[in-house]
N, C-alpha and C positions, 0 to 999 in steps of 0.2 A: 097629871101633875097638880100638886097640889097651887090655892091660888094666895097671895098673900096678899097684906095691904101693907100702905105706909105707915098706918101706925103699929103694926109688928113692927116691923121693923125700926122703928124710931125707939120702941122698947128695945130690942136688941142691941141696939147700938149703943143707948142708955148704961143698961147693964155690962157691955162689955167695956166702956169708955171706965167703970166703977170698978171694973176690975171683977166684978162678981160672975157666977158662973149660972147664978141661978136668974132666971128673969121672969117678970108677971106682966101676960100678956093685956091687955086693954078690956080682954073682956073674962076678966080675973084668972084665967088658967095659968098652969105655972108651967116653965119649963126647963129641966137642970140640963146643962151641958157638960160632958167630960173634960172640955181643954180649952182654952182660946184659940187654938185652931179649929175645932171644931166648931165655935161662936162662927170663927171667918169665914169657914168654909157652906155655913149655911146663910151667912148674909150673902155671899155673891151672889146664891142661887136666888134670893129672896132679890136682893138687887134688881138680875138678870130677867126675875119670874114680872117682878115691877116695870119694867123697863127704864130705871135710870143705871143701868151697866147694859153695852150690848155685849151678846157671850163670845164673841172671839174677839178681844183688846188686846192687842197683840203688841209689845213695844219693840222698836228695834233703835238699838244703840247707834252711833258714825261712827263709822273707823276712818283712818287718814293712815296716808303713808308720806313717808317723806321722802322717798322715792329713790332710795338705794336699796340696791339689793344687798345681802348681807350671805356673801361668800369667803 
């Protein structure tokens, strides 16, 4: 697995915040992305690889009932 730092990623974020697709990393390589999901989807890993995301953040919603059943 590849290792990342904070400052990829701080250019990543950069670039996507700009809307652009292309980014230059800190130690001048460049790198184009296909989509802003694609951007996404390699910041989580990068996140996750950093450890400020841990890899299973799972949310779960409340539900309420009001307590009739509906027949």
């Amino acid at each position: 697995m590849s290792t990342y730092t904070q400052d990829q990623l701080t250019a990543l974020r950069d670039a996507y915040a700009r809307g652009v697709l292309e980014a230059v990393l800190p130690d001048g390589s460049r790198i184009r992305y296909r989509s802003a999901e694609d951007m996404e989807r390699i910041m989580v890993k990068m996140e996750t690889s950093i450890g400020v995301r841990s890899p299973n953040q799972n949310v779960t919603y409340p539900t309420h009932s009001r307590g009739f059943d509906s027949e």
